[in-house]
ZAZANU-579013 format. One record per residue (C-alpha): z, y, x negated; residue in one letter. Coordinates in steps of 0.1 Angstrom, whole numbers, padded with zeros to 4 digits, always signed. Each point is the difference from the previous one (the first is absolute). Layout:
<atoms>
ZYXA/...
</atoms>
This chain:
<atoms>
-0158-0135-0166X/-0002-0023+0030X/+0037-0017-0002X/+0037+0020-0015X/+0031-0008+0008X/+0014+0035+0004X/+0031+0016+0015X/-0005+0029+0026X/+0031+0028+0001X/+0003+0020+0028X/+0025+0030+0008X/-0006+0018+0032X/+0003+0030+0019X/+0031-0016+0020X/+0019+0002-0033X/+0019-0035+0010X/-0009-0016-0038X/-0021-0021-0016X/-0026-0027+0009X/-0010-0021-0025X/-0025-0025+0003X/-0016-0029-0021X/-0035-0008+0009X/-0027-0022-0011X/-0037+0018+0005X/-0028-0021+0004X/-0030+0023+0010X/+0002+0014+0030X/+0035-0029+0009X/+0038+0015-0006X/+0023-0027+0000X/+0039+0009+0001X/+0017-0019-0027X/+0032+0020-0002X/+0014+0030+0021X/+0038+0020-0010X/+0012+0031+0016X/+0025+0015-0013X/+0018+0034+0015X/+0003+0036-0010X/+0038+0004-0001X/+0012+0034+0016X/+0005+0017-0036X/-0038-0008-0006X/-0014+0006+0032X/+0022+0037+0001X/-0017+0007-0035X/-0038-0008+0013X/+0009+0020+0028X/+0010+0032-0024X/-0032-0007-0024X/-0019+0009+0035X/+0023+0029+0014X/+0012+0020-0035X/-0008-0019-0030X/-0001+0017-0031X/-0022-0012-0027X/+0030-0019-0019X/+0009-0017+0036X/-0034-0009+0002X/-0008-0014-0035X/+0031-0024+0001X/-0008-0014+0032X/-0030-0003-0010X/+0010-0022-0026X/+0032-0017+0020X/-0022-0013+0025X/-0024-0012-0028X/+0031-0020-0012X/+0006-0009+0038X/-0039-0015+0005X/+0007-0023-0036X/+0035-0012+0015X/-0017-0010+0029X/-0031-0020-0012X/+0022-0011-0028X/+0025-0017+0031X/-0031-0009+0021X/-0014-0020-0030X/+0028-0019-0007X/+0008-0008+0029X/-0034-0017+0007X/+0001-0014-0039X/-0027+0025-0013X/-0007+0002-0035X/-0008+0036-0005X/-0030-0014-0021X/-0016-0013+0029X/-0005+0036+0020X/-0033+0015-0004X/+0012+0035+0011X/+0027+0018+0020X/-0010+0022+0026X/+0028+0029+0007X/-0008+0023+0029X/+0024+0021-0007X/+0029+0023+0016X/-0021+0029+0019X/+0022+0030+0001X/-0030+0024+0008X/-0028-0008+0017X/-0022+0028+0015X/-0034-0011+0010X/-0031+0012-0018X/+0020+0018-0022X/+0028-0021-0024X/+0018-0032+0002X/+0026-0010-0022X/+0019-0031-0007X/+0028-0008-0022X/+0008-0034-0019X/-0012+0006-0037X/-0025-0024-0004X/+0007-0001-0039X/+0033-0013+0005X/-0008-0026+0023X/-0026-0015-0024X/+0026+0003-0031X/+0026-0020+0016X/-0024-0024+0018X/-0023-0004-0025X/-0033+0000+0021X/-0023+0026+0007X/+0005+0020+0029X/-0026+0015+0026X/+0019+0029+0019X/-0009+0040+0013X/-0024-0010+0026X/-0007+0026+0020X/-0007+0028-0020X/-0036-0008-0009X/-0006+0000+0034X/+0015+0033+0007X/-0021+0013-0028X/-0029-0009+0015X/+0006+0018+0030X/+0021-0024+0021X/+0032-0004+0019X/+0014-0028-0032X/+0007-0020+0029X/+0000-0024+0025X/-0010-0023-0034X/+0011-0034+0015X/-0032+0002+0022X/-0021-0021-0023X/+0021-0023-0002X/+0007-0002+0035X/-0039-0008+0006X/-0003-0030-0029X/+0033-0017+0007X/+0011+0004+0034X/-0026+0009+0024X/-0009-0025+0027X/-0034-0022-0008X/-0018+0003+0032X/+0016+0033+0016X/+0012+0032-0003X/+0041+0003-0010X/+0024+0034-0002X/+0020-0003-0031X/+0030+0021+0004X/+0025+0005-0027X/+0031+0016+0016X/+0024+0012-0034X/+0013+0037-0006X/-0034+0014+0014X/-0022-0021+0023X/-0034-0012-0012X/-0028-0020+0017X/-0034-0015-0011X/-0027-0010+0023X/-0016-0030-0015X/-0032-0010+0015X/+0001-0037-0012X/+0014-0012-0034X/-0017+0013-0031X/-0024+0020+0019X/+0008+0039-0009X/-0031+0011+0018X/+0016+0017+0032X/+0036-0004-0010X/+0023+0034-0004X/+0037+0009-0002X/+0026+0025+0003X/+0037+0008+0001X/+0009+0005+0043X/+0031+0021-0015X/+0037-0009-0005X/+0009-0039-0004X/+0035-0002-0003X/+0009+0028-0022X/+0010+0021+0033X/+0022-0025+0017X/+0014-0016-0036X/+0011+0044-0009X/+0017+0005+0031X/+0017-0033-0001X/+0013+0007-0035X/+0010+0033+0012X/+0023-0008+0033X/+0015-0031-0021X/-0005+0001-0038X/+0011-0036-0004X/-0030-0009+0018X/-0036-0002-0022X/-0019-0006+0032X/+0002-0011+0041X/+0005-0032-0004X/-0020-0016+0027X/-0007+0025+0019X/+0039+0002+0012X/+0009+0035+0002X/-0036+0012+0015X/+0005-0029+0028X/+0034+0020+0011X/-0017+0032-0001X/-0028+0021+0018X/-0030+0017-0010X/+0005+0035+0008X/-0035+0001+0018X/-0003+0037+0001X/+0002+0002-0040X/-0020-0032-0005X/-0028+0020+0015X/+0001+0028-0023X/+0004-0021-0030X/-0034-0019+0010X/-0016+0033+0002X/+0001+0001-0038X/-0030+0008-0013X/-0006-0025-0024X/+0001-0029+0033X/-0032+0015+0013X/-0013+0007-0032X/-0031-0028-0005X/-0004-0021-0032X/+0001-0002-0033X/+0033+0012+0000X/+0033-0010-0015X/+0037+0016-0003X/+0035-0005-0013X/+0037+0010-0005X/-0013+0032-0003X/-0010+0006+0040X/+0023-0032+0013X/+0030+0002-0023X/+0037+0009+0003X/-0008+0036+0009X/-0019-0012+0032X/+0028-0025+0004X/+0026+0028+0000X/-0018+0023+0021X/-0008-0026+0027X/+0036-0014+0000X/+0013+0040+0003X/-0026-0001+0030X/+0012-0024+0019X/+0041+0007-0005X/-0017+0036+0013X/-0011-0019+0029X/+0034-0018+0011X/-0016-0032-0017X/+0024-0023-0024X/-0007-0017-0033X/-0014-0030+0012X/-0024+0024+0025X/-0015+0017-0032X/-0004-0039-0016X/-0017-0012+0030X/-0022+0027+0003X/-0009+0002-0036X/-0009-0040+0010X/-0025+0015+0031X/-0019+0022-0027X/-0007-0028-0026X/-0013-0019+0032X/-0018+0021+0020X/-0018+0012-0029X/-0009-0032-0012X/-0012-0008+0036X/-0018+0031-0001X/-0018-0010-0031X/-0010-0033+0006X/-0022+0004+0034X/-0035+0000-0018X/+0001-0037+0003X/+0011-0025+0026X/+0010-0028-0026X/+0033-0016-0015X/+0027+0023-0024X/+0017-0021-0026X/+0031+0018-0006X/+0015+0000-0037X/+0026+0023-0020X/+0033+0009+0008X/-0002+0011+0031X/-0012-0037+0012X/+0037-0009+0000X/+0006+0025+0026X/-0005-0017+0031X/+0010+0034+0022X/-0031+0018-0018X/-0021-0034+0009X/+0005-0004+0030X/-0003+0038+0009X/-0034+0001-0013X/-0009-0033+0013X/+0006+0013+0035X/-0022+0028-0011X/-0033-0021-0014X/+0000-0027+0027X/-0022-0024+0006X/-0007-0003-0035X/+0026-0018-0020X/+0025+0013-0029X/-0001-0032-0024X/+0026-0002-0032X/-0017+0001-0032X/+0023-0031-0010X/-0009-0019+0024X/-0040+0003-0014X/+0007+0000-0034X/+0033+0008-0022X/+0030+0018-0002X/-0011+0033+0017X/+0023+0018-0021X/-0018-0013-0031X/-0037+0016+0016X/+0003+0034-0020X/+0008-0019-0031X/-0029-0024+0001X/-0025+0023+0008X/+0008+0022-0034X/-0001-0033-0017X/-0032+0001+0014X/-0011+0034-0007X/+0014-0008-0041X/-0027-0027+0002X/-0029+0021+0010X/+0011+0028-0023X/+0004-0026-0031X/-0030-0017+0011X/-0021+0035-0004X/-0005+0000+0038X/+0013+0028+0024X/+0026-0003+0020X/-0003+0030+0025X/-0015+0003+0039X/-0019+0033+0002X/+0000-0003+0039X/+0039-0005+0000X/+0007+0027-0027X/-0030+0022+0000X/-0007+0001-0034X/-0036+0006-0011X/-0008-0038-0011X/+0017-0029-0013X/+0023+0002-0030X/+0018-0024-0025X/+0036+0012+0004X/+0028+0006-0019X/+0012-0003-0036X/+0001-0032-0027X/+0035-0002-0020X/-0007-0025-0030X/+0029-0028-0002X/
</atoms>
């Protein structure tokens, strides 16, 4: 298959909602036709967050099948808006909700595929990473591929960095050459900062521009004990989730720094100085740009923390290169549909670990 028209769904680790993105493939060319997002409302994002922490098998099952219905609403609203005919779609590709994801081991997403197909009437691609866990990898980073054939630079070297619930980064050698490139997640994104925030003001999904971590301080003594972490100095392949950086971490550091004499917005702004320094930490390998894309791009205290900290080289907004950054996550698994429809894998061993290339994921008939 060398052209679909295709929409990508993507449903992240930040738990904020859905990204849904219409995209016309061309070879090794993603063009962004179409692009919705569309929120997890407090009674959803509470019940994705109890699937993780104490789900029984019943909570799980009908989630797993609510958030199916969720993913149709949302391609269904994405389509007409951009006066879609169904008809036209080669596949949907549905990433999924992870609610476990424990590297090497198990990964698991929820959004029943089945239902998704039923009430869009197209076949849909989803369950990604579990082939590549199976053959002995992390089942993520799984955007790197995509990173090197759509957005690497043509004559130099480019950081792709992906800032969402978890942090991610690829290291693309030049576009479409995978030869050399690798990836990894640096550690927690905005899944830290966005739990505390939620915590100290439950009417508030997320820092909204950085506010509450410019009035507060990094508590420096703790900062330094959460970058002694392990899995910071521990060397790639490597990946990680809610399951190390989640709301338990969250609690613990916010506890930490009220020990401390610190106040909300000190445990916000220091949960800000870990994503950064962490990411800074990660990305010295290479003295070239870091386009910047996900959530946590619209944070401009987090940007301009770990700008100060990568200096001389410059922190460039994936929109201003290509699209919508928020739309990225979504293209590239419209992407990844096309190689696994197309036969052809869809996997980076050097970014996951896995012992070769794999087609990924599983085909749900219209």
């Amino acid at each position: 298959m060398t052209e679909a028209l295709a929409v990508g769904v993507m449903s992240g680790t930040s738990l904020d909602g859905i990204s849904a993105a219409l995209v016309r493939l061309r070879d090794s060319a993603a063009e962004l036709v179409a692009f919705r997002q569309e929120p997890y409302s407090a009674a959803e994002r509470g019940a994705i967050i109890d699937a993780i922490a104490r789900g029984t098998p019943k909570d799980v099952a009908f989630l797993h099948v609510a958030l199916g219905e969720r993913f149709a609403a949302a391609v269904l609203a994405l389509l007409a808006s951009s006066k879609t005919n169904p008809r036209d779609l080669s596949f949907i590709a549905s990433h999924g909700q992870t609610i476990w994801h424990e590297p090497g081991r198990a990964t698991f997403q929820l959004g029943d595929a089945a239902v998704l197909a039923e009430r869009v009437g197209v076949r849909v691609v989803s369950d990604f990473r579990a082939r590549d866990v199976a053959a002995g990898g992390q089942g993520a980073p799984l955007v790197p591929l995509a990173d090197v054939m759509l957005f690497g630079h043509e004559q130099h070297g480019r950081w792709l960095l992906n800032i969402g619930g978890m942090a991610n980064v690829t290291w693309v050698p030049r576009r479409g050459v995978a030869e050399g490139a690798f990836a990894f997640d640096t550690g927690p994104g905005v899944a830290v900062i966005d739990a505390i925030t939620r915590r100290v003001d439950p009417d508030a999904p997320y820092d909204r521009d950085g506010e509450r971590a410019r009035r507060g301080r990094p508590v420096a003594k703790l900062l330094e004990e959460l970058l002694a972490d392990p899995y910071f100095a521990q060397p790639p392949p490597k990946s990680t989730g809610r399951e190390r950086f989640g709301i338990e971490y969250a609690d613990k550091l916010l506890a930490r720094v009220k020990k401390a004499g610190g106040s909300d917005n000190d445990a916000i702004a220091t949960a800000t100085a870990l994503t950064a320094e962490t990411i800074a930490r990660a990305v010295t390998s290479h003295a070239d740009e870091i386009v910047v894309s996900g959530g946590g791009a619209k944070n401009p205290a987090l940007l301009e923390r770990l700008a100060a900290r990568v200096q001389p080289r410059p922190v460039v907004l994936f929109d201003r290169l290509f699209f919508n950054g928020e739309a990225k996550e979504a293209v590239a698994f419209a992407f990844l549909g096309m190689q696994t429809v197309s036969g052809k894998a869809g996997n980076l061993p050097a970014a996951t670990g896995a012992r070769g290339p794999r087609i990924l994921g599983h085909i749900t008939p219209a």
